[in-house]
Every structure is written in structure tokens, then in C-alpha cells.
C-alpha positions in Angstrom: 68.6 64.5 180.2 70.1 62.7 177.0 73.5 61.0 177.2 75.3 60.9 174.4 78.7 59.2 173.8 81.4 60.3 171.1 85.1 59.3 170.8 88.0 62.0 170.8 88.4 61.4 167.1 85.0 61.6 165.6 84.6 64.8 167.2 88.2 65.9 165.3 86.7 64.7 162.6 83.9 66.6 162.1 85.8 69.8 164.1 88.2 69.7 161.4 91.2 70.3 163.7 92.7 67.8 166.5 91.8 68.7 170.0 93.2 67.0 173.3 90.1 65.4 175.5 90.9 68.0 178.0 90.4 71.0 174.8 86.9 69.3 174.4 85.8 68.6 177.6 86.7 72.3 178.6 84.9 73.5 175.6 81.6 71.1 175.9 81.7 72.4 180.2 81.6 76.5 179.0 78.9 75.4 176.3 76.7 73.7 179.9 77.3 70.5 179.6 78.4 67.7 181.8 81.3 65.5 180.7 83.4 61.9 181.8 86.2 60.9 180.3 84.6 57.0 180.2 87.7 55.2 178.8 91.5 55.5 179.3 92.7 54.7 176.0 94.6 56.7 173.2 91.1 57.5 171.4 88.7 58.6 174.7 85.5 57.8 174.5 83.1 61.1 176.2 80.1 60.8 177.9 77.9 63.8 177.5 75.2 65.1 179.7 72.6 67.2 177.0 69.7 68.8 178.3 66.6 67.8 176.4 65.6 70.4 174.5 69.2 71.4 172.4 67.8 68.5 169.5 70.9 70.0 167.6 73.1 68.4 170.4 72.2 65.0 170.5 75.4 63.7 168.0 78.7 63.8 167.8 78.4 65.8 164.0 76.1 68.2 166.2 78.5 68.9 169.1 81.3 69.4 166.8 79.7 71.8 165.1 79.1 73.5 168.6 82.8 73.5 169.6 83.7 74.1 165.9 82.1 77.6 166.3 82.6 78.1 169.9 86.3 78.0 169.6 86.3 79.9 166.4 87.8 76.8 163.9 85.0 78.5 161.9 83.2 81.9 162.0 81.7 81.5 158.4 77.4 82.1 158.5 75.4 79.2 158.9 73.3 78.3 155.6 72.1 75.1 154.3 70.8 74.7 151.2 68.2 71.6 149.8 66.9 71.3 146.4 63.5 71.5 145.6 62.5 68.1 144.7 60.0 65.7 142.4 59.1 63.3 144.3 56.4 62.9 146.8 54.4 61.8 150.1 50.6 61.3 149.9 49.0 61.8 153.3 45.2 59.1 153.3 43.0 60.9 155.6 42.9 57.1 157.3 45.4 58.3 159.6 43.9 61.3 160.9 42.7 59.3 164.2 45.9 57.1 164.9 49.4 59.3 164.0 48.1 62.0 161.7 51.5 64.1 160.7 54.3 63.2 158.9 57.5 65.2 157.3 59.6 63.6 155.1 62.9 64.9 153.0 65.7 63.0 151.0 69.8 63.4 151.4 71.6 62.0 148.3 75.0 61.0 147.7 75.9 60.1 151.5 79.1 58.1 151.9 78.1 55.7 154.8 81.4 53.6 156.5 80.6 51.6 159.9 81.2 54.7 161.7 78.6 57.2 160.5 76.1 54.3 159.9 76.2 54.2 164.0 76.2 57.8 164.3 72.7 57.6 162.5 71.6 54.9 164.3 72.4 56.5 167.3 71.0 60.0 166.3 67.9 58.2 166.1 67.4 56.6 168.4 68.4 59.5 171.0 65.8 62.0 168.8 63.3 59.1 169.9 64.1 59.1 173.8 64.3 62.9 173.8 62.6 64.9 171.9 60.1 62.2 170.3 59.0 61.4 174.4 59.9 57.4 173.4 58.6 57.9 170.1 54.9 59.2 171.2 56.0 62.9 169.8 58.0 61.6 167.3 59.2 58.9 165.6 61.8 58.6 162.6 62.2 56.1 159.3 65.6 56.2 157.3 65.9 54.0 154.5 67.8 53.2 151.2 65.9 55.2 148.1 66.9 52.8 145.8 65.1 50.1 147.1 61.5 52.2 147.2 59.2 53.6 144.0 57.2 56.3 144.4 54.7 58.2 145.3 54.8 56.7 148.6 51.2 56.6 150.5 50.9 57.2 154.3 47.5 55.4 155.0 46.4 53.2 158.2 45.2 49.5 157.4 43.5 47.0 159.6 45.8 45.2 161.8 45.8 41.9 159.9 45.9 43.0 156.7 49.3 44.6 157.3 51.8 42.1 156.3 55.6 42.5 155.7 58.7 41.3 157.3 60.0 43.5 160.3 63.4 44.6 160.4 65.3 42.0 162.2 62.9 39.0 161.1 63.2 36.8 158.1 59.3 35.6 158.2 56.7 38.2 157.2 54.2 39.0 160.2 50.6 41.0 160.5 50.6 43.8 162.3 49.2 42.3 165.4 51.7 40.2 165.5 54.5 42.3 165.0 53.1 43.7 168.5 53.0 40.8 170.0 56.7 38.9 169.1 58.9 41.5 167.9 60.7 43.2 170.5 60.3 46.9 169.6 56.4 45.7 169.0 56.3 44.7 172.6 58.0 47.8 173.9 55.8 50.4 171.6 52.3 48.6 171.6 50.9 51.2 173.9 51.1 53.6 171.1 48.9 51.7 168.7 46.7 50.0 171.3 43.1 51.2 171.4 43.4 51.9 167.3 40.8 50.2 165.2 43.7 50.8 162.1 47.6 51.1 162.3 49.2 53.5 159.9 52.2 52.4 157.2 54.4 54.1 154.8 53.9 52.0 151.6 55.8 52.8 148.2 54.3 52.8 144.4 54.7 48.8 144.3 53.1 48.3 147.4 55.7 46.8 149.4 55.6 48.4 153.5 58.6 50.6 154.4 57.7 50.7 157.8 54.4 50.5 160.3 55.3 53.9 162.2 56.3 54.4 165.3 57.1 50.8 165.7 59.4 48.8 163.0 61.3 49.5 159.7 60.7 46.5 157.2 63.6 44.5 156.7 63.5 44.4 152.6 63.2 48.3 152.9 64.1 49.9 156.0 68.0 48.4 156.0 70.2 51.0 155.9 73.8 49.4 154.7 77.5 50.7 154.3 78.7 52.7 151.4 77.7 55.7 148.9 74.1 56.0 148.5 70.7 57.9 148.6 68.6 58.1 152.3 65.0 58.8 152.1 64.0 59.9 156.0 60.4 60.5 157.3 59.3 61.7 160.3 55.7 60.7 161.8 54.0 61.6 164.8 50.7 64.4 166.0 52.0 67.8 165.7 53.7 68.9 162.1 55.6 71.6 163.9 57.5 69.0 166.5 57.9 67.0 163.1 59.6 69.6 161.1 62.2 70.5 163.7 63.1 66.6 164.0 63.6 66.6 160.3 65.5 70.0 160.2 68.0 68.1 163.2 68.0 65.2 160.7 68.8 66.9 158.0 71.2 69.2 158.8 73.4 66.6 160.5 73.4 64.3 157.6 74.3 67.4 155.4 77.3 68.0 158.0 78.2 64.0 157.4 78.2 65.1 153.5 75.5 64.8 152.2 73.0 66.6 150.0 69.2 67.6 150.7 66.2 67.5 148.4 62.9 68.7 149.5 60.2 65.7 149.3 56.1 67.3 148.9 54.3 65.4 151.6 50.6 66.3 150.1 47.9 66.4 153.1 43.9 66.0 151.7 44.1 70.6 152.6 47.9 71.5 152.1 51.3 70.5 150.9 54.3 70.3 153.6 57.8 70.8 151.5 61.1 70.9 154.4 62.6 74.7 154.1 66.2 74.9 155.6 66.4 78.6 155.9 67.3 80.5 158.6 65.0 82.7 160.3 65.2 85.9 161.5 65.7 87.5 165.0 66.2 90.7 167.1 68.4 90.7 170.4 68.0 94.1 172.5 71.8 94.1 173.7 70.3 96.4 176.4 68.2 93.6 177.9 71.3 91.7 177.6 72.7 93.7 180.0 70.7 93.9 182.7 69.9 90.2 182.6 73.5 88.8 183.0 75.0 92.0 184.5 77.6 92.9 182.0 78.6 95.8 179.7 78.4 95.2 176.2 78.4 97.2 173.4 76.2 96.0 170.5 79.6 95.8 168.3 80.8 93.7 171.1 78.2 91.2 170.9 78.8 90.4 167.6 81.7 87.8 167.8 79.8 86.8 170.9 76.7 85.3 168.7 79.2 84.3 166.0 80.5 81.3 168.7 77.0 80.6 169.3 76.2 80.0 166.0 74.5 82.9 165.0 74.5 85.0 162.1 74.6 88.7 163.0 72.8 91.0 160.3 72.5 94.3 161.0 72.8 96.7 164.1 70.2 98.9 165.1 70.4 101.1 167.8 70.7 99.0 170.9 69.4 96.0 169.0 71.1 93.4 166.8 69.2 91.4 164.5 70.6 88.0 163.4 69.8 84.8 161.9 69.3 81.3 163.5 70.3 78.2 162.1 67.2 76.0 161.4 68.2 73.5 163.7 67.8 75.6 166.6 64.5 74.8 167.6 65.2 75.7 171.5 65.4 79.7 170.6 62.3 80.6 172.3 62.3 83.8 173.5 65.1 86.6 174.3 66.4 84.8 177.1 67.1 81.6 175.5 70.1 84.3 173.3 71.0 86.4 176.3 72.0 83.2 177.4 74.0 81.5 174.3 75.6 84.8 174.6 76.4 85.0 178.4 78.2 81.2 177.8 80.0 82.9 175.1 81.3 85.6 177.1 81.9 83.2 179.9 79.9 83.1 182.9 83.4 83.1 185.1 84.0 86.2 183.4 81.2 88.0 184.9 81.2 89.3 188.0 79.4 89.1 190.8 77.5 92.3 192.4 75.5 92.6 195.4 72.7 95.2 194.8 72.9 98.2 196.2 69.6 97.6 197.7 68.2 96.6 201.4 64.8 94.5 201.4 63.3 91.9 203.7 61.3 89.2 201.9 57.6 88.3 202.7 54.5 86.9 201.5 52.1 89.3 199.0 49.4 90.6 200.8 46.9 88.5 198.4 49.0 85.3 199.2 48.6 86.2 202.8 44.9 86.0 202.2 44.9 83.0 200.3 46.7 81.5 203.2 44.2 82.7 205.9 41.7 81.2 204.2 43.4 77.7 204.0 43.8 78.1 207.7 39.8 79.2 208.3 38.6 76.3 205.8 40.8 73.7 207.6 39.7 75.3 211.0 36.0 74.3 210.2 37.2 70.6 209.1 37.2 70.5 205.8 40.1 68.5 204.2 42.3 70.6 201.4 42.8 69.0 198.1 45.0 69.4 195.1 43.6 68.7 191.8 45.0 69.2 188.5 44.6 72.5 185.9 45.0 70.4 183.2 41.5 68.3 182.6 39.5 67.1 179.8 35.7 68.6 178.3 34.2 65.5 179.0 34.6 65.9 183.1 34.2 69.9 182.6 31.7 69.8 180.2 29.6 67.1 179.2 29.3 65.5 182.9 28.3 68.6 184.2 25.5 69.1 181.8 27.1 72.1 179.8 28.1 72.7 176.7 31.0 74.0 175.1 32.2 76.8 172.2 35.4 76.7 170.7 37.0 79.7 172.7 35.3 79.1 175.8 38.2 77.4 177.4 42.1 76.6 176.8 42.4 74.2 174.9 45.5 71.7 174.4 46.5 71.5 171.0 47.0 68.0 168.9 46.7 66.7 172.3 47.4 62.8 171.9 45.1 61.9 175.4 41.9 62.7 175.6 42.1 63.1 179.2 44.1 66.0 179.3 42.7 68.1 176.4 42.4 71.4 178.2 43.1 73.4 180.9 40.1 74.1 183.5 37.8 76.7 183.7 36.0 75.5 187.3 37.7 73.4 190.4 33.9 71.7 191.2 34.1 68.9 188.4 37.7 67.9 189.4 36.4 67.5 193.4 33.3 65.4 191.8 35.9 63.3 190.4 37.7 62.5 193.6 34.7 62.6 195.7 34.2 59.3 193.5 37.4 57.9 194.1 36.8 58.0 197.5 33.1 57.2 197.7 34.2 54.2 199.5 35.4 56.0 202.5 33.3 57.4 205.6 30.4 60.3 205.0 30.1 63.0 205.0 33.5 64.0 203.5 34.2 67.9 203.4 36.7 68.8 200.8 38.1 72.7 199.6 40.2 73.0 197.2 42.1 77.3 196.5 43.3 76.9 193.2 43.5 78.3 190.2 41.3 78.2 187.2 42.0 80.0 183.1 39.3 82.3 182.0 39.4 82.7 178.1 38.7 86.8 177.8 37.4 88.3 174.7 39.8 89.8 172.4 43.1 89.1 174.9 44.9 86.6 176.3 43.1 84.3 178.7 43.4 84.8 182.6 44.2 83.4 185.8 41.8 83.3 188.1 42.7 82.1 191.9 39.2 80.4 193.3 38.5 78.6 196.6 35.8 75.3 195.9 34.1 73.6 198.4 32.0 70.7 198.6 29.7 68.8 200.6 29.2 64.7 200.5 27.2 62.7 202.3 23.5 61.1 202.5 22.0 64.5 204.9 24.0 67.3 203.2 21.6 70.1 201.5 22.0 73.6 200.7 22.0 74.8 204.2 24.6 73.2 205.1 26.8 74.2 202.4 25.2 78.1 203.5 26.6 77.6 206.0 29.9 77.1 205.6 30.0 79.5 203.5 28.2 82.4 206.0 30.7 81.3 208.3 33.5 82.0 206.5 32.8 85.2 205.2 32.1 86.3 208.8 35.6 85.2 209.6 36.7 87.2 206.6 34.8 90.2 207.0 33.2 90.5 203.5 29.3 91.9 202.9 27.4 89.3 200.3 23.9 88.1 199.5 22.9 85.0 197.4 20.3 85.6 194.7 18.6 82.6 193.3 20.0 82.0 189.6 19.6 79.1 187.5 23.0 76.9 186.6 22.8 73.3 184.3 24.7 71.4 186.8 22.9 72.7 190.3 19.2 71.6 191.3 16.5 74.2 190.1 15.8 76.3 193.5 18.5 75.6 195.0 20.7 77.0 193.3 22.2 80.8 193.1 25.0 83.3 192.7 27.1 85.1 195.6 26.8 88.5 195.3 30.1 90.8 196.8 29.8 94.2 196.0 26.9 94.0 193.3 29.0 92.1 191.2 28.6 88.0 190.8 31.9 86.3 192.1 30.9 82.7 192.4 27.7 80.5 192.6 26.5 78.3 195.0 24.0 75.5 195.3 23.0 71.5 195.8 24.7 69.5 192.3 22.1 68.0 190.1 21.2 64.5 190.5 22.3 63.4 186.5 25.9 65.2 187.3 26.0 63.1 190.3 25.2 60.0 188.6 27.7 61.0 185.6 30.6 61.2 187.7 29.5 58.0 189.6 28.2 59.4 193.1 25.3 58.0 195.0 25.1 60.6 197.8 24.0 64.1 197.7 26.6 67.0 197.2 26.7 70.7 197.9 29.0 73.1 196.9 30.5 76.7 196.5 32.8 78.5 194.3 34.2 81.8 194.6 36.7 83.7 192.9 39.2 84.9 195.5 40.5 88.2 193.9 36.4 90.4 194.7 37.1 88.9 198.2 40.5 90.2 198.8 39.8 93.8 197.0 36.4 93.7 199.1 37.9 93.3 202.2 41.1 95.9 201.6 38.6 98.8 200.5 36.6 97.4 204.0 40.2 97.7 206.6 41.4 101.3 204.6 
């Protein structure tokens, strides 16, 4: 949640018309937000709950707008438009291992008082808690263009050879020790530690505008009061997050009056310009329907999008296209419209129904079995643990003596931690993990784990897979003792299988094979190998099975028909 705070009459401002508190604070409530009245005074000061994801939302120029539309002060079609500039970003490939991305655009001919001054400090700042995750996703630069010659280079520079003075200062500092005395360097370190380099935005003349995501230079990066051009860059790990920042930027500082102009940030592969058009979209009314419960007719729907700030194009059958603002980066999927419209029409508006329909509620029958075999692995003392799906390819990969193909597993995209880099494709390497991090408890330790794992398929989207994992540690385990367990349970189950030997990288040679159910493999079984063990730190022996859950189930159904 983001709060944001905004005064009766700098939302009139921007709205264009004057509105009681109560007008707004109904208004911002049907548009889902939380609202207090914080102060008592002639001009009210607001304090406004905004979920997370509605960027658009985080300013008082961007709720006006909201209310503007919802309360139909203005109906007119959404457009922006930004000239396509000169000037130009050039991207070093020396910051392709610390903060690789960057976006960048320029509004001219912005009349900045004391009030909208803080209303772009403050946008900042709460794009940087929100959407930028405490500047981590995202972090954002505004400063004076008439103090900076381009081309400006984004490059990364050894610590000590960074030297300006940060905003706020009046010495010059290195970049370490911007970290370690300025108080945003203190609070944002953790971004930059571990980096051999740190990157900076540095103009034509060489002076630093700024050692992203920490500090602003002081001779640079001072935004002051009255009419004047803003150059803004956004830097961060994923262009795509960076563009919607900017387009939020933007657009707000056109709504404050000002003027874009498209800045070419030029990458060592391709050329990033800022587009402000709107983009197209198709709402079955329909589907509309049935989600919220209503009766519309497409025509009706029409005025309905209009409050919500979309442009409606064209009817087609049952299905409306329109066009969404730019800003509007939290327009997902079908639902995310059905509801804009829904708050349009007014959820106290719609009502309620009770299906005409008499059910009981109960488990699945495959959730039933998952269960029963929670029960049957606990029964035969085996602790249950929870790992997590999301992993890295060093503990699924390269520990466990495998190797890896692009494709052969999810993987996490511009994904800032190397620890969580993908999503897993076996349960075994996460229990070797916490088998280490509680080596120093009693032996043997009996762990199972039913979970799920993602199976890239060929061709289609990749797959959920439900699995139950089970290992063995201690100094006398072997593979007959992880047999077993597992010819016990199966007994329990009532499922027919057979092991045949098979070779796998990370289980001993011999000892080692795949269960068999129904002819078909469905999990493997076996002692680990003595280098995974000492990869992942373990000085005991370990057996374990895996089995994918889904043969069992279907085996067992076909077996009780």
C-alpha cells in the first residue's frame, strides 16, 4: 500500500472545478480507495490509501485526473503527444552487470512554483517505495537541462574514481564514500554492495548527474522553482518496469503543463525512444456480465469506460474495443476492465443473487489423495517439509552434477538475485539444502516433502507437476532402506511398480533406478552421489525417492473401478 497525501485545493486545481472534501472523498471511496480527512482546516489535507500497482495513482495530478473522468468534468479521449527529439543517451556495456536499463525522456517549458516542485518530489519518491520495490526495480533522476551537455553516457566506474558532490553536500565525495556518510548512501548501499563498478549518468563535459539508484549531484540534480526544461531518467534491470515509470512520469508532468520530447537512449544492440500512445484493447461485454452479474448492453458500457478513462473505438458484436491510456500499466488481463467498469457502474448498484444452485463443498478426489499420503508418510515418521518453487540453477543444476539447456526449466527473467533465478524442476536439491541446515541435529533425519514442481513441455506452456520427495540421512542409511519406505507405501496405496536399474548424474552407479507404474517411468530412486553430497555440504549418506503423484492417483482409480 502507498499513502499519498493531497490538499482539497490541489486536487481542484488539477480537476478544474471546486469540489467539497466530502465530493472527493466519496468519489476516491467508489474509485476503491481508502480516505481520512487528516486536518480540520479550510484547505483539508487527504490521506489516501492506493494499492500498489495503480502507478498512475500515486499524485495528486494523477487522482485528479481519476475523479476528473469519473465524475465526468471531462469525457474528451485520452492522448498525449511528445515530440520526437535530438538529443541522446549512450548505454556503456560497463553496466550490464550492476543496473543494466535505463529510459530517459525530456519535458520542456514546465512552470515549477513551491507547490508542484513538491508534488515531483513526492511523485518520486512514492514511484520509488512502490513500484521501484525501494528503488531496487526502479529508481528515478530529474534534473534542470540547462545545466547538462549532451550526449550523456550511462557507464559504471570504479568506486574511487567516482567523484562529485552529492546532493545535499557542499564537499565532493568518491563513491565509496558517498555510501558510507551520506544518508541516502547509507540507506541504499545494499543495492551497490558486492559490485566491483558503480554506474553514473555523466553529461558531454564530464560532470556526474547522478550515481543511480543512490544520489543526484548537487551542481546537476537540483531541481529549483520557476519556468524551465526537466530532463528525467529512469534506471533499474528490466526496460519494460522502466518504461511504465517514465510513461507515469511523463504524463503527470504533461498534466502539470508541460511538454514531452522523446530522448534516444542507444543500447550497444538497440535504440529505446519513450512512445506515449495508447494501445489497443478488446472487452467481451458478455464476460462482463457474468463476472459482476449485471445486464449491460455493449452501448451501455460505453459511458461506463469513458469514467474509467478509457477510449471506446468501435463495437463489435458483444465486444468493445478501446484504447488505454499509456499510463495504465495495471491493465493486465480482461478482469483488470470488467472491474474499472463494475466501479463505474457502482458496485452498490449491483445486486446481490443467490444461485439458483444446491452444492455441498469437499476436497477433489486428487487432493484427497495427496492428503492420504501426507497422513501414510507421517505415519511411518518421516517429518513433512515445505521448500520453496522458486530456486536457483546452481542448487538444481550444477550441485547436483547436471547440466542445463535454455528451455529446460522456467526461468526468472532480469532476475536481480541469483538465488532465485528459476522456478524448480525436482524437490530433491531443495531437501539436500535443508538436510545441511540441519546437519547439526540428531541422525538419521527422515524428511518428505508433496509439492509441486514446473515441467517445461515442448511446443506449450510449461506444467505443473504435484511430486512427493523423500529422503534419507544418516551415517547407516542405503538404498534398502529408502526401498523400503517406498514398498511400504505403495502397499498402503495399492499401486503395482517395479524399479529397473537406470543410470542418473546425481545417484551412485548401481544403486540407482527408475519406478516403474504401469510401464511408464514416474519417478527415480536411489543412494545420492558422494560429490552432490559434498556440494551441498553433507557428511552423511542420503537416500531418496521422487515420484510424480498424478500416474499414482490415475493408477490407483483405474485399480478401485
Amino acid at each position: 500500500m502507498v499513502y499519498v497525501f493531497a490538499r482539497v485545493s490541489t486536487l481542484n486545481k488539477y480537476i478544474g472545478k471546486r469540489l467539497t472534501s466530502q465530493q472527493l472523498q466519496a468519489a476516491l471511496m467508489d474509485l476503491g480507495m481508502d480516505i481520512k480527512d487528516v486536518s480540520g482546516d479550510k484547505d483539508p489535507e487527504l490521506k489516501i490509501e492506493i494499492t500498489a500497482e495503480k502507478l498512475d495513482l500515486v499524485s495528486a495530478v494523477g487522482l485528479a485526473r481519476a475523479i476528473k473522468y469519473y465524475l465526468g468534468v471531462d469525457d474528451k479521449p485520452i492522448r498525449y503527444e511528445i515530440v520526437r527529439g535530438k538529443l541522446a543517451v549512450k548505454v556503456d556495456k560497463s553496466v550490464s552487470r550492476v543496473r543494466p536499463r535505463t529510459a530517459a525522456a525530456i519535458i520542456r517549458g514546465l512552470n515549477v512554483d513551491a507547490e508542484s516542485l513538491q508534488e515531483i518530489i513526492s511523485l518520486q519518491e512514492k514511484m520509488h517505495e512502490s513500484f521501484g520495490r525501494r528503488r531496487k526495480k526502479a529508481a528515478i533522476g530529474i534534473y534542470p537541462l540547462e545545466r547538462i551537455k549532451f550526449p550523456i553516457k550511462y557507464r559504471a566506474e570504479l568506486p574511487d574514481k567516482i567523484m562529485f558532490t552529492p546532493l545535499g553536500f557542499s564537499e565532493v565525495m568518491s563513491g565509496v564514500e558517498i555510501l558510507q556518510k551520506h544518508e541516502k548512501g547509507r540507506e541504499f548501499a545494499h543495492l551497490l554492495r558486492g559490485h566491483e563498478r558503480y554506474p553514473i549518468f555523466e553529461d558531454a563535459e564530464g560532470k556526474v548527474l547522478s550515481m543511480p539508484p543512490i544520489i543526484n549531484s548537487e551542481e546537476v540534480g537540483h531541481v529549483h522553482e520557476g519556468r524551465q526544461d526537466l530532463f528525467i531518467e529512469c534506471s533499474g534491470h528490466n526496460l519494460t518496469h522502466l518504461d511504465n515509470v517514465l510513461k507515469v512520469v511523463v504524463t503527470t508532468l504533461i498534466e502539470m503543463g508541460g511538454r514531452a520530447e522523446s530522448v534516444a537512449v542507444e543500447y550497444p544492440d538497440e535504440t529505446y525512444r519513450l512512445d506515449l500512445s495508447n494501445y489497443t484493447d478488446e472487452i467481451d461485454i458478455g464476460f462482463v456480465n457474468r463476472l459482476i452479474g449485471i445486464n449491460l448492453k455493449p452501448k451501455e458500457a460505453l459511458p461506463l469506460l469513458t469514467k474509467m478513462m478509457y477510449n471506446p473505438v468501435k463495437i463489435v458484436g458483444s465486444k468493445v474495443q478501446v484504447e488505454v491510456p499509456p499510463f495504465r500499466s495495471d491493465v493486465w488481463h480482461d478482469v483488470d476492465i470488467a472491474d474499472d467498469i463494475a466501479r463505474a457502474y457502482g458496485y452498490n448498484n449491483i445486486a446481490p443473487k443467490y444461485p439458483n444452485i444446491s452444492s455441498v463443498g469437499g476436497h477433489l478426489p486428487f487432493s484427497q489423495f495427496r492428503e492420504a499420503v501426507c497422513w501414510q508418510m507421517g505415519g511411518m515418521g518421516f517429518q513433512e517439509l515445505y521448500t520453496y518453487m522458486l530456486t536457483s540453477t546452481d542448487t538444481q543444476y550444477r550441485k547436483m552434477g547436471l547440466s542445463h539447456e535454455d528451455g529446460a526449466y522456467v526461468r526468472i527473467l532480469n532476475s536481480a538475485e541469483q538465488g532465485t533465478n528459476s522456478v524448480r524442476t525436482m524437490i530433491l536439491p531443495e531437501h539436500l539444502v535443508s538436510l545441511n541446515i540441519n546437519r547439526k541435529n540428531k541422525y538419521p533425519q527422515r524428511v518428505f516433502e508433496v509439492g509441486m514442481v514446473v515441467r517445461p513441455k515442448d511446443g506449450a506452456h510449461p506444467e505443473n507437476e504435484w511430486r512427493l520427495s523423500t529422503s534419507i540421512a544418516g551415517p547407516r542409511t542405503n538404498y534398502t532402506k529408502i526401498k523400503e519406505t517406498l514398498d511400504t507405501l505403495m502397499g498402503i496405496l495399492g499401486v503395482e511398480y517395479e524399479v529397473k536399474p537406470a543410470s542418473h548424474g546425481f545417484l551412485i552407479a548401481g544403486r540407482a533406478g527408475d519406478i516403474i507404474v504401469g510401464g511408464k517411468p514416474v519417478g527415480f530412486i536411489g543412494e545420492v552421489h558422494p560429490q552432490v553430497l559434498d556440494a551441498f555440504g553433507l557428511l552423511v549418506p542420503v537416500a531418496s525417492f521422487e515420484i510424480g503423484l498424478k500416474p499414482l492417483f490415475s493408477h490407483k482409480e483405474k485399480r478401485d473401478a
